[in-house]
N, CA and C atoms as a LAMMPS dump frame, in Angstrom:
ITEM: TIMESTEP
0
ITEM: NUMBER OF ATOMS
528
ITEM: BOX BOUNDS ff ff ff
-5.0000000000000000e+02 5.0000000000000000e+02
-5.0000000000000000e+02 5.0000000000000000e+02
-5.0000000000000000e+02 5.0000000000000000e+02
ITEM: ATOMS id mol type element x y z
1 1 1 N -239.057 419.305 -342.802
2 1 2 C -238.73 419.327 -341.391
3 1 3 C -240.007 419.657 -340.613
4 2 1 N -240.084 418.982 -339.374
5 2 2 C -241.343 419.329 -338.597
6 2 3 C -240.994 420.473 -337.652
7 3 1 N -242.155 421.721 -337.435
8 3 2 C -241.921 422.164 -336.389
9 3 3 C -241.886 422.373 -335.025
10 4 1 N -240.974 422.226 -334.378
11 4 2 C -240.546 422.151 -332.885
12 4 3 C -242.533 422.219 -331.935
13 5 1 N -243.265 423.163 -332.499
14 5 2 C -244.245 423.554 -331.714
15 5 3 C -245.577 423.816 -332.774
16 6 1 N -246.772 423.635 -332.643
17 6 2 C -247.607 423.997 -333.371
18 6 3 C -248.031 422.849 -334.607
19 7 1 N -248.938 423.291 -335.768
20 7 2 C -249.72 421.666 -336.087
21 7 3 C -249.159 422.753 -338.05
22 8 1 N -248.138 422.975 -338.075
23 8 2 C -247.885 423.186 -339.204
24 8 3 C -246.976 422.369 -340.158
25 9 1 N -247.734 422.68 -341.467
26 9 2 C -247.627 421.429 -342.671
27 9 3 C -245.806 421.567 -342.292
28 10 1 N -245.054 422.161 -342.439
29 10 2 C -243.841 422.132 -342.546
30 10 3 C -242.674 423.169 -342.134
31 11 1 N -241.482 422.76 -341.616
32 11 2 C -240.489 423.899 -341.08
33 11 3 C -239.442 424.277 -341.926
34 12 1 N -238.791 425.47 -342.316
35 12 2 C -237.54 425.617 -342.926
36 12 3 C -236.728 426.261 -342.227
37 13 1 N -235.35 426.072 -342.643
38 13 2 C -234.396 427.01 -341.846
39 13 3 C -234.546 428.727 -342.486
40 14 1 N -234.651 429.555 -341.616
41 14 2 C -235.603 430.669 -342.228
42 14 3 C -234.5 431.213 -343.408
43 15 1 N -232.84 430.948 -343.037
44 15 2 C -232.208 431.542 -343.941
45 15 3 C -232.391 430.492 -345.307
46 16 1 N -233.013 429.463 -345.407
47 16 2 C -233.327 428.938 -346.769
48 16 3 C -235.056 429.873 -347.483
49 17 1 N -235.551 430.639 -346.363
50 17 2 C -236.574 431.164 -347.326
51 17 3 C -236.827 432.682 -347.495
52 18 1 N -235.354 433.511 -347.355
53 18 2 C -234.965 434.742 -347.202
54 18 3 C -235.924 434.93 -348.189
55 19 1 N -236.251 434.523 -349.559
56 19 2 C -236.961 435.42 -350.897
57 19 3 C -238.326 435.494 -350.041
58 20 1 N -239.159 434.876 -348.383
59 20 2 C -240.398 435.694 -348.359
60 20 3 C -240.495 436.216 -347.392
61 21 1 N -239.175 436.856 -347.238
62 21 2 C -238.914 437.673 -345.588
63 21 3 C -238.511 439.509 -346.607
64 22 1 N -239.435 440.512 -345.417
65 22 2 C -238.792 441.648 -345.918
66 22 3 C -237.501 441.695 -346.23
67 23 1 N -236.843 442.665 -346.759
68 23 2 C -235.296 443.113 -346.833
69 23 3 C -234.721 443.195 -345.44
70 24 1 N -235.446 443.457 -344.666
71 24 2 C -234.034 443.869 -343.385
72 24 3 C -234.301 442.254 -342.424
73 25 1 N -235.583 441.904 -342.497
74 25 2 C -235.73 440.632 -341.872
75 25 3 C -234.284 439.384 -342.27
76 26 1 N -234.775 439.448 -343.642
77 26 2 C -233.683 438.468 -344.842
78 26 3 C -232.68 438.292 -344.468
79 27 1 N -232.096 439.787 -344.469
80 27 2 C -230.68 439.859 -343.86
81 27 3 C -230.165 439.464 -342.49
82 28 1 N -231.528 439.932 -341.53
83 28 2 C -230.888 439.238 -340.241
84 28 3 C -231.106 437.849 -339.887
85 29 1 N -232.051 437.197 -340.141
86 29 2 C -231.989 435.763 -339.926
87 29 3 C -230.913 435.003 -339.183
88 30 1 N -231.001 433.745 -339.084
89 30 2 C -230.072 432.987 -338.607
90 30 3 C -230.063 431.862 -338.501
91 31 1 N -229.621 430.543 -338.924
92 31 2 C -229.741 429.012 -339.183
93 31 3 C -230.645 428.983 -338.304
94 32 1 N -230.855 429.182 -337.109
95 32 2 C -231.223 428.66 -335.826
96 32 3 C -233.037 429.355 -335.745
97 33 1 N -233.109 429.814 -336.936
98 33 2 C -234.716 429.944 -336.743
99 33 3 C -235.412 429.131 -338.003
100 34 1 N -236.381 428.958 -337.502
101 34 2 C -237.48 428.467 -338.746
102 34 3 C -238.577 429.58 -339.013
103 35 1 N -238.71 428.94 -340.01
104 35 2 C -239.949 429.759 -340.801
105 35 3 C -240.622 428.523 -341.483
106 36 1 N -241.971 429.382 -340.931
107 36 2 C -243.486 428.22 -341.252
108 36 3 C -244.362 429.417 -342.027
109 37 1 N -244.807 428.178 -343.288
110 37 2 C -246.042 429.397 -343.676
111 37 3 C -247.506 429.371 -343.093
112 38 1 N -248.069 430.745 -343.062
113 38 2 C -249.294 430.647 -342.634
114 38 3 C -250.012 431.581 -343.448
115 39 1 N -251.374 430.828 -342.572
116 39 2 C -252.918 432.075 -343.894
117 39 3 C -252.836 433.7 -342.954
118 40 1 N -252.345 434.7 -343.898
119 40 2 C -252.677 435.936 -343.149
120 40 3 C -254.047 436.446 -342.556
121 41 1 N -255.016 435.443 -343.191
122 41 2 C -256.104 435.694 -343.201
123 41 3 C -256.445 434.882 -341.584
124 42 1 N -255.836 434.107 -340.853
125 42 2 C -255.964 433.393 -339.531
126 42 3 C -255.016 433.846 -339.462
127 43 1 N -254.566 434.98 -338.522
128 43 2 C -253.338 435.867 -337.781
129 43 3 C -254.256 436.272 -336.383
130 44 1 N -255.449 436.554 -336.306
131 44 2 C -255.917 436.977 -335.368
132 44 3 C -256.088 435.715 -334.261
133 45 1 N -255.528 435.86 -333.1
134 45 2 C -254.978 435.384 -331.762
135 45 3 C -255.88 433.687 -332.002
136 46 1 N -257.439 433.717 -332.094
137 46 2 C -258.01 433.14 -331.887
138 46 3 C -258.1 431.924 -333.019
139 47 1 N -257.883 432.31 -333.931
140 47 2 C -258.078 431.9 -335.403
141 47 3 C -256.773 431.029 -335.317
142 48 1 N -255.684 432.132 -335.167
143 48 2 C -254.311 431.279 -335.542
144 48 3 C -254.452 430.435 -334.482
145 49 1 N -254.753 430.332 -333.175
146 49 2 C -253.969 428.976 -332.31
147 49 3 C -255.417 428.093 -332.653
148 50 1 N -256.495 428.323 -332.831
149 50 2 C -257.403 427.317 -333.26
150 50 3 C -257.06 426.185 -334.853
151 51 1 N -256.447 426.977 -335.918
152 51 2 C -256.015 426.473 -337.309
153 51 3 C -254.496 425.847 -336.817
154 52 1 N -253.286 426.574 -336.494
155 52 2 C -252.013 425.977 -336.428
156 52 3 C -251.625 425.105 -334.826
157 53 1 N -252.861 425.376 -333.537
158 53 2 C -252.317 424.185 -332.414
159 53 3 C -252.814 424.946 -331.135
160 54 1 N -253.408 424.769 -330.411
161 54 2 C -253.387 425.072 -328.612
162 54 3 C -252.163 425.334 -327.693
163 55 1 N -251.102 424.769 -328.579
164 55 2 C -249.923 424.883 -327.875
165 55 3 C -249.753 426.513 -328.024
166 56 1 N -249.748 426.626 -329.153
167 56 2 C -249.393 428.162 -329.534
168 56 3 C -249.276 429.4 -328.894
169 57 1 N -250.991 429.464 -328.094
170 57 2 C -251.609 429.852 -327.215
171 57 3 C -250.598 430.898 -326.479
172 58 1 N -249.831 429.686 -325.786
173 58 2 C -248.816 430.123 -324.577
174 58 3 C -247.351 429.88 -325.283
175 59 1 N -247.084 429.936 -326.691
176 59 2 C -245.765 429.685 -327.407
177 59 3 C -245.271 430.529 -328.266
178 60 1 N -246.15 431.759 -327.965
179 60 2 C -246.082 433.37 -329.163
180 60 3 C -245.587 434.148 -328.331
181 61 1 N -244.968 435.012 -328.892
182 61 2 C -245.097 436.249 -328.373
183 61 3 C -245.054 437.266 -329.857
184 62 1 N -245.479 438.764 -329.303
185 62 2 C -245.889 439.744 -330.211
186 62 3 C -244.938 440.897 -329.621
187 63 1 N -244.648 441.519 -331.056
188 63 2 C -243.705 442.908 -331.28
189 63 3 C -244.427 443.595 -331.709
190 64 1 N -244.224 445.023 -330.792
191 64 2 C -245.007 445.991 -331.124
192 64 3 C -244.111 447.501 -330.917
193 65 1 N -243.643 448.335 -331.61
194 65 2 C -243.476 449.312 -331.768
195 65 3 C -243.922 450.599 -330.872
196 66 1 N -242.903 451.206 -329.863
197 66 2 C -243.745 452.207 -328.845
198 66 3 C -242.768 453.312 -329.369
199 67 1 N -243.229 454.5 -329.512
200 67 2 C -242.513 456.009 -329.495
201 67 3 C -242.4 456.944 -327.868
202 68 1 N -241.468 456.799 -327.271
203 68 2 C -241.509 457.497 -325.879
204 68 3 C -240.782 458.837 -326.599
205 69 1 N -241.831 459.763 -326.006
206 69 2 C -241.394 461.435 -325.837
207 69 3 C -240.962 462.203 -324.624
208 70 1 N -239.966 462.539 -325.103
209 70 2 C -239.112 463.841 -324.096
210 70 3 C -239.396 464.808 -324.791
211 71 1 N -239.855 466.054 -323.947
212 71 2 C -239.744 467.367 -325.174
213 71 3 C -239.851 467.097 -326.784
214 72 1 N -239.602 467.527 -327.321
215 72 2 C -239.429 467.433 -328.705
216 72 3 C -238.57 465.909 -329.473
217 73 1 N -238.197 465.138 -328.267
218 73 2 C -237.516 463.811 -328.671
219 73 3 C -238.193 462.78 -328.933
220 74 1 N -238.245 461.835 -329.947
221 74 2 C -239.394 460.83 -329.378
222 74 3 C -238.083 459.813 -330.011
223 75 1 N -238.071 458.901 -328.92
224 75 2 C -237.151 457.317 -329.231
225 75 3 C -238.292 455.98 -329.799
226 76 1 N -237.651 455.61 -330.319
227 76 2 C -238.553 454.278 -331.375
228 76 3 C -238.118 453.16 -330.578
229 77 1 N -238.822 452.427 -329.882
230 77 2 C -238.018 451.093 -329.794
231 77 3 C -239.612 450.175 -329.869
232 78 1 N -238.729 448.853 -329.958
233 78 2 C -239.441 447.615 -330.138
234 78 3 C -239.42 447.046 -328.724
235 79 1 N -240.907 446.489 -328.178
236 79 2 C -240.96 445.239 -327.016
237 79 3 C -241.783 444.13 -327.237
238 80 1 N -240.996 443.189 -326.998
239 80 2 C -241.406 441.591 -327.717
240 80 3 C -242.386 441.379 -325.992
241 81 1 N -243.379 440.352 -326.113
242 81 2 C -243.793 440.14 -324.695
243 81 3 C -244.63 439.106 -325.142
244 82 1 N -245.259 437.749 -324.502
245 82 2 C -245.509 436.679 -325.04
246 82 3 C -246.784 436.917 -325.098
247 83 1 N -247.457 436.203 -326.25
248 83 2 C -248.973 436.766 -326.748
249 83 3 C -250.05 436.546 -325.348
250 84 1 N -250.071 436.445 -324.457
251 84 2 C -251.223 436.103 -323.657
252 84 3 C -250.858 437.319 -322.392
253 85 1 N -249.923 438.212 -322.621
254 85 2 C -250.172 439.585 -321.863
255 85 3 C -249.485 440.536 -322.461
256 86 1 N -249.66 441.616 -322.043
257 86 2 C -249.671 443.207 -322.875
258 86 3 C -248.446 443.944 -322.342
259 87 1 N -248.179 444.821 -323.356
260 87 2 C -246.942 445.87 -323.088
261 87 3 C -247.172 446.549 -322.038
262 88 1 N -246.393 446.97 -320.599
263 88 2 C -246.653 447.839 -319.726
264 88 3 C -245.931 449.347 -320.373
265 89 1 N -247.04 449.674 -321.315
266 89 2 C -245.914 451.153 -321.76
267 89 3 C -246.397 451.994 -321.186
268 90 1 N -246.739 452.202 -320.296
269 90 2 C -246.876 453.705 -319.322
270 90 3 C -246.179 453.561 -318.288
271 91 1 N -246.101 451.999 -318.081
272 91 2 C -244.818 451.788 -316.964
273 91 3 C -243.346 451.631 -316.747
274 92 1 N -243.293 450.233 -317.257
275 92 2 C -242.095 450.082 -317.461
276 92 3 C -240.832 450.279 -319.042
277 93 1 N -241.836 450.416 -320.065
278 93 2 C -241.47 450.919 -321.137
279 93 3 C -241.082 452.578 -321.054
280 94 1 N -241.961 453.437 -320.362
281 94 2 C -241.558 454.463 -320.079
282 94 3 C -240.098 455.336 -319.216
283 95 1 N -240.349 454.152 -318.227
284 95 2 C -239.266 454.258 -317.581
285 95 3 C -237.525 453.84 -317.824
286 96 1 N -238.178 453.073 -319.08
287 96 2 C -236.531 452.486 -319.115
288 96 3 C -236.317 453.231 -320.233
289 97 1 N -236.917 454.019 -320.981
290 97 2 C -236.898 455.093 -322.1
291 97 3 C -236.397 456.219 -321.797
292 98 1 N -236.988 456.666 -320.137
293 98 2 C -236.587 457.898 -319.506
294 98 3 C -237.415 458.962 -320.785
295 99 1 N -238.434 458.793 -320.627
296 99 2 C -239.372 459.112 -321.415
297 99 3 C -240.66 460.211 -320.258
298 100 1 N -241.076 461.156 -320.57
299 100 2 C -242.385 461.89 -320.239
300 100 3 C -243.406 461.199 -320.431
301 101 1 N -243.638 460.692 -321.937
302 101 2 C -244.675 459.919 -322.694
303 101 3 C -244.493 459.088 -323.534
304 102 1 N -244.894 458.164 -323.197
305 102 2 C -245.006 456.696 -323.915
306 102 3 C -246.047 455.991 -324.515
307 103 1 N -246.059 455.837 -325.778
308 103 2 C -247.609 455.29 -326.403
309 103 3 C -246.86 454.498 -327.912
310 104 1 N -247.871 453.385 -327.989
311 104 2 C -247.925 452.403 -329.485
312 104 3 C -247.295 454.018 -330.466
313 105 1 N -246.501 453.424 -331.306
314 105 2 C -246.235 454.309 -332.273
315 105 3 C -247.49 453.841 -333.589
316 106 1 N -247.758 455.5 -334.22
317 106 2 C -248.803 454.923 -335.193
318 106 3 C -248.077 454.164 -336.348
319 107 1 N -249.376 453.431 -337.258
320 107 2 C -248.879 452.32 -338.101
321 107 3 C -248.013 452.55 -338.871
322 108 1 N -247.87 453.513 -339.785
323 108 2 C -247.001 454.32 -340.699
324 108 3 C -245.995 454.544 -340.394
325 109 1 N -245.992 455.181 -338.746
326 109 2 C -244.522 455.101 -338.715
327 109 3 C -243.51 453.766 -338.263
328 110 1 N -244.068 452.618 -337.711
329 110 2 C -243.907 451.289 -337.094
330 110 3 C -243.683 450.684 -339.003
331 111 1 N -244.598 451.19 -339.697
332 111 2 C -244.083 450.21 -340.943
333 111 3 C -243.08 450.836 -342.128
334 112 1 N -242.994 452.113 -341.869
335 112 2 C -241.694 452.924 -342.895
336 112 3 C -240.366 452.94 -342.038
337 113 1 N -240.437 453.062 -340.718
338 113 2 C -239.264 452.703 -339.904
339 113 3 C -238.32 451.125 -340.181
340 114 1 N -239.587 450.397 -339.801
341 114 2 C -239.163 448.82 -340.232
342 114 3 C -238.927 448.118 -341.101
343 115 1 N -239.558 448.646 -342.038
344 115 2 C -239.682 448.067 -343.484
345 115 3 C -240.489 447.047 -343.601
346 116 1 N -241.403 446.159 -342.515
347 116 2 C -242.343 445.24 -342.759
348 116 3 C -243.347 445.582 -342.419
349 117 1 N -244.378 444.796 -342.754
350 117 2 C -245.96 445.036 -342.682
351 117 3 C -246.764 445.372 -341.552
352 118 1 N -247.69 445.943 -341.307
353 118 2 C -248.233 445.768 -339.93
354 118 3 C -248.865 444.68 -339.572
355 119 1 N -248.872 443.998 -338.537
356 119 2 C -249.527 442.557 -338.191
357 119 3 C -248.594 441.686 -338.434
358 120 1 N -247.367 442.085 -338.662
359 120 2 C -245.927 440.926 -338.913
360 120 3 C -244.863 441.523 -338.405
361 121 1 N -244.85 442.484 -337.662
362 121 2 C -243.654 443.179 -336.908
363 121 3 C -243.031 442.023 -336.279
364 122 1 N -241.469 442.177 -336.804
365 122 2 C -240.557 440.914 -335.916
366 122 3 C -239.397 441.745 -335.032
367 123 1 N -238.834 441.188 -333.906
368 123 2 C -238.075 442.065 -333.372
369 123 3 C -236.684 441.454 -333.974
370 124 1 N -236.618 440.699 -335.265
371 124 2 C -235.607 439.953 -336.08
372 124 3 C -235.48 441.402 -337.162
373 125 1 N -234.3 441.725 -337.351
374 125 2 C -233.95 443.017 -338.581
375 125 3 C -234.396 444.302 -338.448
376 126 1 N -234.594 444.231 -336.872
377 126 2 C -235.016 446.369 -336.546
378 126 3 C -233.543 446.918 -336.536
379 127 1 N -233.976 448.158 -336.882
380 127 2 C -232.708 448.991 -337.123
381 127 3 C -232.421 449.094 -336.128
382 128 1 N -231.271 449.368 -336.284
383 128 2 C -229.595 448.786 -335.484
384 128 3 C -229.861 449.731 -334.294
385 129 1 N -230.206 451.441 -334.581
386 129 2 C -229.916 451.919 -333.2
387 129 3 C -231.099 451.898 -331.927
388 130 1 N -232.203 451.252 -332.538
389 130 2 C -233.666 450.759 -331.661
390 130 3 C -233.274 449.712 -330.523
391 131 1 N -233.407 450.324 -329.243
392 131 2 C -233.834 449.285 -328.156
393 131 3 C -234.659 448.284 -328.499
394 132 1 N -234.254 446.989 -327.839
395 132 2 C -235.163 446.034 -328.472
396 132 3 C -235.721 445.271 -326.599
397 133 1 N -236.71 446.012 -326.127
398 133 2 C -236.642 445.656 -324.72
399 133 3 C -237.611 443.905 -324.921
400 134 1 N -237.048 443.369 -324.328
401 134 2 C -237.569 441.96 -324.114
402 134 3 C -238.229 441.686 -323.031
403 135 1 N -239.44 440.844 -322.16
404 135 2 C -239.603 440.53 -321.178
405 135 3 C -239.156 439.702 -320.618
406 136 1 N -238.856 439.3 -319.306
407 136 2 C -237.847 438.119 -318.796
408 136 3 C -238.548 436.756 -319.346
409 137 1 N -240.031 436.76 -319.324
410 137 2 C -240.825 435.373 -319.311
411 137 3 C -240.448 435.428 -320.829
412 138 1 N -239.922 436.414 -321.968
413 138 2 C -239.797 435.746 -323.263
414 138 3 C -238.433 434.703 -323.391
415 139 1 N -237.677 435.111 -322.244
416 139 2 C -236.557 434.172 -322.464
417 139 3 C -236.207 433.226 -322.165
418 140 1 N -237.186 432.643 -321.364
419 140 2 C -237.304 431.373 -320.413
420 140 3 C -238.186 430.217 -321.779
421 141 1 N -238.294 430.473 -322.716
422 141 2 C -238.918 429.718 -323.617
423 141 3 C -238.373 429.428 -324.135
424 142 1 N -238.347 427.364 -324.596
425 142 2 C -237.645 426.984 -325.517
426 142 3 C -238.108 427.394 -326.696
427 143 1 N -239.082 427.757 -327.246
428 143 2 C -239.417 427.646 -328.335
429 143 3 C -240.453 428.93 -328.755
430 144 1 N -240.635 430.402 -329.409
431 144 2 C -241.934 431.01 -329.693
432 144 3 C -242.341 431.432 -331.145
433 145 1 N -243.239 431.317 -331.61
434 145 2 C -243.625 432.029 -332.54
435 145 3 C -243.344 433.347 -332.59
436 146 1 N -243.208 433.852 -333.876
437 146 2 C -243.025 435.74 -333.952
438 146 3 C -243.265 435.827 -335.443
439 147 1 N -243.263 436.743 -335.492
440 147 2 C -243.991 437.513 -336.609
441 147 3 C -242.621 437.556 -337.726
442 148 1 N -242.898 437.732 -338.941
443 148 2 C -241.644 437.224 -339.758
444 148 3 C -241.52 438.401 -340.567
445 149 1 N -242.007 439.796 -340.273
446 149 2 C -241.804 440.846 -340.868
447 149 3 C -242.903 441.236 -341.596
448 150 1 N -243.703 440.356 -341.975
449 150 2 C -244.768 439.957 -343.424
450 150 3 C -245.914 439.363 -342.498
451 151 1 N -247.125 439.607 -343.184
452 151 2 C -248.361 439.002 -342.979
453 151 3 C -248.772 437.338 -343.076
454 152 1 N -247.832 437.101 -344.219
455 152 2 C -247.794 435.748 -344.324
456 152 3 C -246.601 435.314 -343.701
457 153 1 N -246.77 434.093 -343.047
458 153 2 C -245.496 433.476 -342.161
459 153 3 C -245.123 433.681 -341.142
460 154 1 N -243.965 432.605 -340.654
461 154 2 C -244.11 432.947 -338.975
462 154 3 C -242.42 432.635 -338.956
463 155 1 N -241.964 433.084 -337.851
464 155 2 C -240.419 432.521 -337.429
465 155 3 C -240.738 431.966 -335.924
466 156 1 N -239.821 430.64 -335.844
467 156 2 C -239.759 429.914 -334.564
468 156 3 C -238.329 430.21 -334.205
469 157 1 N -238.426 430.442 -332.864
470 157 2 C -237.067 430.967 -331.994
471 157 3 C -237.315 430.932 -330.68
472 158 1 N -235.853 430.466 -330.618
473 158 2 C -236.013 430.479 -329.281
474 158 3 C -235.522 431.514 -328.239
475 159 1 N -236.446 431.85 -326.797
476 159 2 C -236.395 433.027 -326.193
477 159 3 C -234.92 433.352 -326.006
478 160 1 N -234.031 432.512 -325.617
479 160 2 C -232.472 432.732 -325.421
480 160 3 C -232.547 433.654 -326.968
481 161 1 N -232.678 432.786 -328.193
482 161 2 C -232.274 433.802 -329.577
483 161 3 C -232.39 435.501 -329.114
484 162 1 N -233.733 435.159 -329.104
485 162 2 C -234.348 436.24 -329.185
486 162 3 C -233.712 437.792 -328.054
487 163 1 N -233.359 436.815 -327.229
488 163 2 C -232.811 437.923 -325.947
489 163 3 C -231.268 438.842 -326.394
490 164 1 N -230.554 437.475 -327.212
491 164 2 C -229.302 437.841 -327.916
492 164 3 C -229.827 438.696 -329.291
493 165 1 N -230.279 439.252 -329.497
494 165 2 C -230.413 440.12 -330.546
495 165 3 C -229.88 441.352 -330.496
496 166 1 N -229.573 442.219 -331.851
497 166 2 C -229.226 443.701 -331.793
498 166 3 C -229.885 444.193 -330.74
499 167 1 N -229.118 445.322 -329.78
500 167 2 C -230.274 446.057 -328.705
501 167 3 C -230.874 445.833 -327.986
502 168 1 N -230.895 444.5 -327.675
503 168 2 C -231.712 443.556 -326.447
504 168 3 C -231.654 443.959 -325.196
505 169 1 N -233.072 444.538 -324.322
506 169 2 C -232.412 444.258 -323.271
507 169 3 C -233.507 443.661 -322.745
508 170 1 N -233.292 442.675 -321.256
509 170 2 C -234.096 441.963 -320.575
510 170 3 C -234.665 442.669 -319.506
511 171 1 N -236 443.16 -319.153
512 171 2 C -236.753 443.888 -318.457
513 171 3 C -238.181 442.639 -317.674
514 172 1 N -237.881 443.103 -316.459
515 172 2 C -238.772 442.306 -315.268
516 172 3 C -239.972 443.016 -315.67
517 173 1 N -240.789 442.77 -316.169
518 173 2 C -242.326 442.599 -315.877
519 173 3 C -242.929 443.793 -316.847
520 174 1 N -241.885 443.731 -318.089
521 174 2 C -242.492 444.312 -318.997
522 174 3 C -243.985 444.342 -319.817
523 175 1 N -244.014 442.795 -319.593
524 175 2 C -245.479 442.19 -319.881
525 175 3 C -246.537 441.965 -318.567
526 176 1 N -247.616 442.349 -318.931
527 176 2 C -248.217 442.251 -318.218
528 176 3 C -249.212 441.951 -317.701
């Protein structure tokens, strides 16, 4: 199967390649995504849309793991935001946390929480009680790349999917 976006050898339905998705990824899947393989070694922004397409560019988005603190509380959530602008976590991540302080959670805890790798965080199979804040511009896309849990590989979905997920919520100008 070809994929919808990007210059890769080939597409699968991701629930046909659960054996190279973490455990919690595996499980959540859904007919309606693909999975493409890629070199972990071209993951970095420039590399990957130069090797897999230009389209890409503006057809990714990236999950990244923030810890907001109250007193002694700190909440885990995930915000997806499309690769060509950045998490507002002092702003609007903070605020919808109802959070004091808001910052990237470190790697260790983003990869024993999740169960996948760092540099493959997907907002596909986060635990159940994690906010999964989305940006509005991720849902207006037919089509994005995301991270497939793992270093190697990618999942294609589309922003509607993505918005319908565990914990979703849609936030104006999360990205920025």
């Amino acid at each position: 199967m070809r994929a919808p976006i990007g210059d890769f050898e080939e597409a699968h339905p991701a629930t046909e390649r659960r054996d190279l998705l973490p455990p919690p990824v595996a499980a959540a899947v859904t007919p309606d995504m693909l999975y493409v393989d890629t070199d972990p070694e071209k993951a970095d922004t420039a590399v990957f849309v130069e090797t897999y397409g230009d389209d890409l560019l503006t057809a990714s988005a990236n999950c990244v793991v923030v810890a907001g603190k109250r007193g002694q509380d700190v909440t885990l959530a995930a915000c997806l935001v499309l690769s060509t602008t950045r998490v507002d976590v002092n702003g609007a991540v903070r605020r919808h946390l109802g959070s004091r302080k808001a910052s990237f959670a470190p790697m260790d805890t983003a990869v024993g929480e999740t169960g996948m790798e760092y540099g493959g965080i997907t907002p596909v199979g986060l635990p159940a009680h994690w906010p999964l804040l989305v940006d509005a511009a991720v849902v207006e896309a037919p089509h994005l790349v995301i991270g497939s849990g793992a270093r190697r590989g990618k999942l294609i979905v589309s922003g509607k999917a993505l918005a319908a997920l565990p914990g979703a919520v849609v936030l104006e100008g999360l990205g920025i």
